[in-house]
Backbone as a chain_set.jsonl record, in Angstrom:
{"seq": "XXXXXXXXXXXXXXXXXXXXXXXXXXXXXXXXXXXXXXXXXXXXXXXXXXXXXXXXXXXXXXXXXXXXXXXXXXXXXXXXXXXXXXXXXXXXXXXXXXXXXXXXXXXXXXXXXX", "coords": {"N": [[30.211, -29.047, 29.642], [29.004, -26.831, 29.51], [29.339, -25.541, 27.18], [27.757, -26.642, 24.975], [24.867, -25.893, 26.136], [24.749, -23.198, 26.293], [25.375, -23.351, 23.279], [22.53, -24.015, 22.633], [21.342, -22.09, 23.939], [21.658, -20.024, 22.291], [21.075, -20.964, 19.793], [18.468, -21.037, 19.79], [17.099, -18.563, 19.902], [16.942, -17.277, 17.775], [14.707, -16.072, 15.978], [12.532, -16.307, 13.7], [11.551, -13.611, 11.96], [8.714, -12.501, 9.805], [7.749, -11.005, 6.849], [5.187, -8.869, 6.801], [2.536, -7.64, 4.781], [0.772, -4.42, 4.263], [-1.449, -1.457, 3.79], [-3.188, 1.108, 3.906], [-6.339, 3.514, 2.128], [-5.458, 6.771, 2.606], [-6.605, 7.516, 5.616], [-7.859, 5.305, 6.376], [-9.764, 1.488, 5.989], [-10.553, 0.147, 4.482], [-11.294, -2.443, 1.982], [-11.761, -1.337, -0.815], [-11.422, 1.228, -2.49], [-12.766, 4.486, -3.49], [-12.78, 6.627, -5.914], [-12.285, 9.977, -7.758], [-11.761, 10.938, -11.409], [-8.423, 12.661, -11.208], [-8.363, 12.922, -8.529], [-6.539, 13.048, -5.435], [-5.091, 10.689, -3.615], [-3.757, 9.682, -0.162], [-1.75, 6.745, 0.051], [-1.201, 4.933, 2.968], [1.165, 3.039, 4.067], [1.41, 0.297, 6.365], [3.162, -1.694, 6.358], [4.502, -3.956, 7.929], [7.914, -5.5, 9.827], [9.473, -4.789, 7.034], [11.923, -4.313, 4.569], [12.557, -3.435, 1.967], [10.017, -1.921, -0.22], [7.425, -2.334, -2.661], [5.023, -0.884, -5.231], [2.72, -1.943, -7.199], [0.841, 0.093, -8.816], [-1.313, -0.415, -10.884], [-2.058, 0.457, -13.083], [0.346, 0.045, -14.718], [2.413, 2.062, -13.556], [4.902, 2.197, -11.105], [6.338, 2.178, -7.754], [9.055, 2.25, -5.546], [9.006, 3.725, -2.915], [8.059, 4.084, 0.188], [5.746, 5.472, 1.14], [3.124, 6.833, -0.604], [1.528, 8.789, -3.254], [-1.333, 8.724, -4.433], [-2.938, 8.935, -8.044], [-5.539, 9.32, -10.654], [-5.552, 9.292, -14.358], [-7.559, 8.637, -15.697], [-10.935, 6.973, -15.729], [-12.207, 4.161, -14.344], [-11.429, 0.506, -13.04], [-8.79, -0.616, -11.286], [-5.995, -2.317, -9.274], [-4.447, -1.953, -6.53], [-1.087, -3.666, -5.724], [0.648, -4.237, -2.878], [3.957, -4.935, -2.279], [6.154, -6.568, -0.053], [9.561, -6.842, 1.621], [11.841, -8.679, 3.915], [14.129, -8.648, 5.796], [15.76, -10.927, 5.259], [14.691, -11.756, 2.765], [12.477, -12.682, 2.547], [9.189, -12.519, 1.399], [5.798, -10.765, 1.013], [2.621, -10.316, -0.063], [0.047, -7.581, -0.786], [-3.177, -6.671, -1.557], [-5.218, -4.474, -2.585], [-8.668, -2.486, -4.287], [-9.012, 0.051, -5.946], [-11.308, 2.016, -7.723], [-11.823, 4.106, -10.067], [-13.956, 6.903, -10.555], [-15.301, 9.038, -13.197], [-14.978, 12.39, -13.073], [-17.879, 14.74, -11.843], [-19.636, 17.169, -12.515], [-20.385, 19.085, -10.134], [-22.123, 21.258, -9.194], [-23.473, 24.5, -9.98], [-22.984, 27.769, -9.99], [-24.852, 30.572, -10.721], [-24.655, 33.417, -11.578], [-25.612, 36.266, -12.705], [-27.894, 36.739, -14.817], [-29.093, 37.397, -18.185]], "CA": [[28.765, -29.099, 29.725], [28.444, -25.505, 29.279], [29.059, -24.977, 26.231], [26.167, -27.476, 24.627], [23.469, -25.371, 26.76], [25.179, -21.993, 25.547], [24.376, -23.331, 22.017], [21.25, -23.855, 22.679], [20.061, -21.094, 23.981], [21.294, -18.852, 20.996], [20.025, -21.66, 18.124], [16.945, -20.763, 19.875], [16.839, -17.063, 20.463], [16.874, -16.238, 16.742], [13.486, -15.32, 15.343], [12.063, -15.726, 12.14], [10.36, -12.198, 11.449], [7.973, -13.085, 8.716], [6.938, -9.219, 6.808], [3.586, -8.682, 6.808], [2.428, -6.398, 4.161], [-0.786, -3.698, 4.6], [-1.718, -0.423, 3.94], [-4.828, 1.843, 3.949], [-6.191, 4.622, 1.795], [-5.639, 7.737, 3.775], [-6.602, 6.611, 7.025], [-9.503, 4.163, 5.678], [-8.869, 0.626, 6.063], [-11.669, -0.226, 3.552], [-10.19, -2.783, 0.503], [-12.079, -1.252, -1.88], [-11.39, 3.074, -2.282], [-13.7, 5.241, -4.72], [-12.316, 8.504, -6.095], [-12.981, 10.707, -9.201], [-10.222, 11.509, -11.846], [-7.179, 14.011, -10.951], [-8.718, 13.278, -7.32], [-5.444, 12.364, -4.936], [-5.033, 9.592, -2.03], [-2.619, 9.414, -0.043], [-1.478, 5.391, 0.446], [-0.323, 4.896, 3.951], [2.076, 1.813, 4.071], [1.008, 0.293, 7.881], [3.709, -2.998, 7.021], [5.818, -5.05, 9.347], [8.904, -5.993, 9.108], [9.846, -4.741, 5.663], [13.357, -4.344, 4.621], [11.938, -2.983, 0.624], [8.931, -2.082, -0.644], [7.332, -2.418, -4.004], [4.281, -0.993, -5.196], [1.966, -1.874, -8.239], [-0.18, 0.984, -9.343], [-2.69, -0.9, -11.617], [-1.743, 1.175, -14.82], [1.916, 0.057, -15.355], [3.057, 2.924, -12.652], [5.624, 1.029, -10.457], [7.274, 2.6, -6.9], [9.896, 1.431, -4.443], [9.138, 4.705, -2.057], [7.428, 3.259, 0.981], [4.472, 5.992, 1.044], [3.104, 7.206, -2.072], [0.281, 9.411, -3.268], [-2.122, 8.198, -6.087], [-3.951, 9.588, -8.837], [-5.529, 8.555, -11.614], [-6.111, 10.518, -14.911], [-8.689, 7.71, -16.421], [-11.522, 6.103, -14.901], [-11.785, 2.352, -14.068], [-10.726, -0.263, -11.67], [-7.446, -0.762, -10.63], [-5.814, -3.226, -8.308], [-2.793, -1.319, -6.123], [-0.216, -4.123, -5.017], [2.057, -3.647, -2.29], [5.013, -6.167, -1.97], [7.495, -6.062, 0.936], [10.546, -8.106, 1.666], [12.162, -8.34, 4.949], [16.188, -8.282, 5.562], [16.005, -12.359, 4.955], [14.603, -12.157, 1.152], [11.272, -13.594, 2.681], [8.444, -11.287, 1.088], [4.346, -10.879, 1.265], [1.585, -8.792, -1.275], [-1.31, -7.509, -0.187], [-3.867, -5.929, -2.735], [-6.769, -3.349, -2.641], [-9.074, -2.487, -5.34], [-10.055, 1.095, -6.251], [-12.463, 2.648, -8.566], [-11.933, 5.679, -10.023], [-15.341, 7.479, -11.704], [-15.381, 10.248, -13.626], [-15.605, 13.768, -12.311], [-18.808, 15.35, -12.369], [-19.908, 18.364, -12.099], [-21.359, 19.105, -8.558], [-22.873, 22.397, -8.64], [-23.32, 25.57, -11.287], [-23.324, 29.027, -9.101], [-24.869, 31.52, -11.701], [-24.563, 35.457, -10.566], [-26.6, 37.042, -13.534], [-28.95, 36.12, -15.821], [-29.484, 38.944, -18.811]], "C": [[28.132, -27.73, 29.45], [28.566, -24.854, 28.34], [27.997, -25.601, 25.068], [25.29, -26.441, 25.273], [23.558, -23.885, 26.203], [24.788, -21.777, 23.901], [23.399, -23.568, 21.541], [20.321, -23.102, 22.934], [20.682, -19.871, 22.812], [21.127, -19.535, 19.967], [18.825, -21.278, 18.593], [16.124, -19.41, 20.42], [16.726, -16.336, 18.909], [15.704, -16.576, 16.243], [13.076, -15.03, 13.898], [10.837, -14.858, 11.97], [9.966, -12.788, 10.477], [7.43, -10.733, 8.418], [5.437, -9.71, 6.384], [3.184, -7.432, 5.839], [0.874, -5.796, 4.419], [-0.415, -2.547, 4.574], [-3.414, 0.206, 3.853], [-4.864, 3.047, 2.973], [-6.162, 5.303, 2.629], [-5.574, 7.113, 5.079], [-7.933, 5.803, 7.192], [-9.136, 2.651, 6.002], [-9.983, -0.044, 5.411], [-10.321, -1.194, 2.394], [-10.772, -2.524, -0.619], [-12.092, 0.415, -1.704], [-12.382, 3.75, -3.768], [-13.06, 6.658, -4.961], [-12.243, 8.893, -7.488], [-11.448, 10.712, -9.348], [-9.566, 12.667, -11.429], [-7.753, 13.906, -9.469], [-6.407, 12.805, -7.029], [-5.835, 11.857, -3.894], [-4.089, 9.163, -1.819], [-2.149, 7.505, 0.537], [-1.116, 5.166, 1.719], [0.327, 3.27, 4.639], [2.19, 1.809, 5.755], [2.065, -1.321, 7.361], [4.609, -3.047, 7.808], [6.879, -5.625, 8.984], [9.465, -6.09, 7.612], [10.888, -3.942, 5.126], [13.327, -3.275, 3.034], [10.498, -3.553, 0.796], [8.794, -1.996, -2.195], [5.822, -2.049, -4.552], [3.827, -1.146, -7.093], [0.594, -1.289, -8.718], [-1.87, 0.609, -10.112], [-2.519, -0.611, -12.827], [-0.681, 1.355, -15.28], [2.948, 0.71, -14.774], [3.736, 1.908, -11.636], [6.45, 2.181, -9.103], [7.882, 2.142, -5.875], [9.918, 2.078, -3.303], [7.64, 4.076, -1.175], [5.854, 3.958, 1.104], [4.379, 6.869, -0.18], [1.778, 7.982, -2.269], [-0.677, 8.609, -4.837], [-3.205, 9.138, -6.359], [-4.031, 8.79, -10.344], [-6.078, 9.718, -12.739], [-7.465, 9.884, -15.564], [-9.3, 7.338, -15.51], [-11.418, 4.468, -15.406], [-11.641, 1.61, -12.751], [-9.506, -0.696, -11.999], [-7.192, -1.454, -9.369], [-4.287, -2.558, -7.84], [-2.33, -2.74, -5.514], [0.589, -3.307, -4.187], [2.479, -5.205, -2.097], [5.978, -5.7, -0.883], [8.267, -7.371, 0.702], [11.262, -7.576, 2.846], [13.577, -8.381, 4.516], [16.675, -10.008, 5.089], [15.794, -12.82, 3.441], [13.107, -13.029, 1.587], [9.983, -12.071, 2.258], [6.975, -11.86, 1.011], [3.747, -9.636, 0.208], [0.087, -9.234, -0.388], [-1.78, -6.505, -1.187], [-4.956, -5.671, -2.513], [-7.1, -3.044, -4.195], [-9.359, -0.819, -5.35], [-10.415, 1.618, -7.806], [-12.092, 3.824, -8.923], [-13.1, 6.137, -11.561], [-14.35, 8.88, -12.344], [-15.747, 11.761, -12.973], [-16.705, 14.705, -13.081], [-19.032, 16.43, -11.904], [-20.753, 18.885, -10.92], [-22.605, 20.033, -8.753], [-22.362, 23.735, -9.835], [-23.74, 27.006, -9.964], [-24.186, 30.211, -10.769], [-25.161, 32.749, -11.066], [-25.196, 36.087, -11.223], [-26.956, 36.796, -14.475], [-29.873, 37.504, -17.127], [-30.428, 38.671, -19.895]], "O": [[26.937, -27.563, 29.208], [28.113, -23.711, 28.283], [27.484, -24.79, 24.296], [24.773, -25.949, 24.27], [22.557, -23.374, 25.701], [24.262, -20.819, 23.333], [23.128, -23.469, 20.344], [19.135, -23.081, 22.602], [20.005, -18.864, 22.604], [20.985, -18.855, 18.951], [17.967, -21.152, 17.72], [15.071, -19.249, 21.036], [16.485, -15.136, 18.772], [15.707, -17.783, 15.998], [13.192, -14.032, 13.187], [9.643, -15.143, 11.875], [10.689, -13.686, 10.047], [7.08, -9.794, 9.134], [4.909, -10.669, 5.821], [3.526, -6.296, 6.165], [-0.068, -6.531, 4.717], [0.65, -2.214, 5.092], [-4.491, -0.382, 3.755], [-3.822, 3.679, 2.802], [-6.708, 4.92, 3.663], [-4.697, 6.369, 5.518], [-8.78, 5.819, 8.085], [-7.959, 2.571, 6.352], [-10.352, -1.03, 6.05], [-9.156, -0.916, 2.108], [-10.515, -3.267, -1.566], [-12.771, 0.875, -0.785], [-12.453, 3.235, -4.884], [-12.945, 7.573, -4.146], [-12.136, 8.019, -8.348], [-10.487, 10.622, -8.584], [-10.227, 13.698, -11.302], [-7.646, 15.018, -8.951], [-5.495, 12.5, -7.796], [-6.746, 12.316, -3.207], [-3.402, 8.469, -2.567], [-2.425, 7.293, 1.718], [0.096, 5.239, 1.513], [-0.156, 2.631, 5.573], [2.718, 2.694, 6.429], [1.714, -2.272, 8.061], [5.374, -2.198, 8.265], [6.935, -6.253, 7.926], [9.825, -7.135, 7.07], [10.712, -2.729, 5.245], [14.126, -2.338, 3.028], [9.953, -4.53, 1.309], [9.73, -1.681, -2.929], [5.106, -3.029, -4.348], [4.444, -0.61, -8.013], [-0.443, -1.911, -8.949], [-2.995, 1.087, -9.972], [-2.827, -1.422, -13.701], [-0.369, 2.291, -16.016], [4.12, 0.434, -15.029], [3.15, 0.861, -11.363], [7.187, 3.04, -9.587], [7.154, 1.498, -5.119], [10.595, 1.561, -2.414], [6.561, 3.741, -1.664], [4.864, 3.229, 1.16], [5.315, 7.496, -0.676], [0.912, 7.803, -1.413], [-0.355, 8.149, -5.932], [-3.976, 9.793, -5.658], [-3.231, 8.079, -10.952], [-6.746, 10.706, -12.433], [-8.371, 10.64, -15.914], [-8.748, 7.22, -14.416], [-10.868, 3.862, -16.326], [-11.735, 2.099, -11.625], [-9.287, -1.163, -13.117], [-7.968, -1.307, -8.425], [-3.259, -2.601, -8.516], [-3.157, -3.168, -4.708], [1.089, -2.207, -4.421], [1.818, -6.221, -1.882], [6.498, -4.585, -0.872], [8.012, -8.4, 0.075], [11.403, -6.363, 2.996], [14.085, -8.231, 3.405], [17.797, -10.249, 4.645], [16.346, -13.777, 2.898], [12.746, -13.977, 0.89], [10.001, -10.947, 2.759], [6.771, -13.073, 0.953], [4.202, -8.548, -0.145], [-0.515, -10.159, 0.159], [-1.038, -5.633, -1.64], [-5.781, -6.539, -2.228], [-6.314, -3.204, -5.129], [-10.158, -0.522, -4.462], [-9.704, 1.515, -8.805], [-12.017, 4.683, -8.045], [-13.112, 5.901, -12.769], [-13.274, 9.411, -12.07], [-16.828, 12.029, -12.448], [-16.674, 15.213, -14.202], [-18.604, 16.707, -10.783], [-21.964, 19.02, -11.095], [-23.777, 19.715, -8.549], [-21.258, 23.873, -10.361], [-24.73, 26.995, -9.233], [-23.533, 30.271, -11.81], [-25.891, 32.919, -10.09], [-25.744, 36.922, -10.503], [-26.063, 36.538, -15.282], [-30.866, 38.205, -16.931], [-30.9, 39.6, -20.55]]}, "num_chains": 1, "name": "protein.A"}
């Protein structure tokens, strides 16, 4: 009789983790980021349960390194994927949009005028 109840309680002690994928720019948690060309942002990969990661840049750039920095040398919109996959082969994407303008010129100091 005791070994029926024994296999019941470990068929029912194992746990399907499900990964959850999410990150933020910087420490933003906006899904849409704005930043000029040659700016940088750093990605910060906030998923769960994720065994690999996978990210999709927007412009063909592709990385498997869980935190990543971005830059862009063109303006536009761009859609960053992130993909995870847990230790089971069960995987999730989650996708932000950012913008990147053109860099303008802020401010002209002039020191002498002849």
């Amino acid at each position: 009789m005791a070994m029926p109840l024994f296999a019941i309680l470990f068929a029912c002690t194992k746990e399907d983790v499900k990964p959850v994928a999410d990150f933020s720019f910087r420490n933003e948690t906006a899904s849409i980021f704005v930043m000029a060309t040659s700016d940088t942002c750093s990605l910060i990969n906030r998923s769960q349960n994720a065994h690999s990661v996978s990210w999709d840049l927007g412009d063909g750039r592709k990385s498997s390194h869980p935190d990543i920095t971005l830059s862009y040398d063109k303006s536009g919109t761009y859609d960053v994927t992130l993909t995870i996959t847990n230790k089971d082969g069960q995987n999730t994407t989650v996708s932000k949009v950012v913008t990147v303008k053109d860099r303008v010129l802020r401010s002209i100091n002039i020191t002498k005028v002849y």
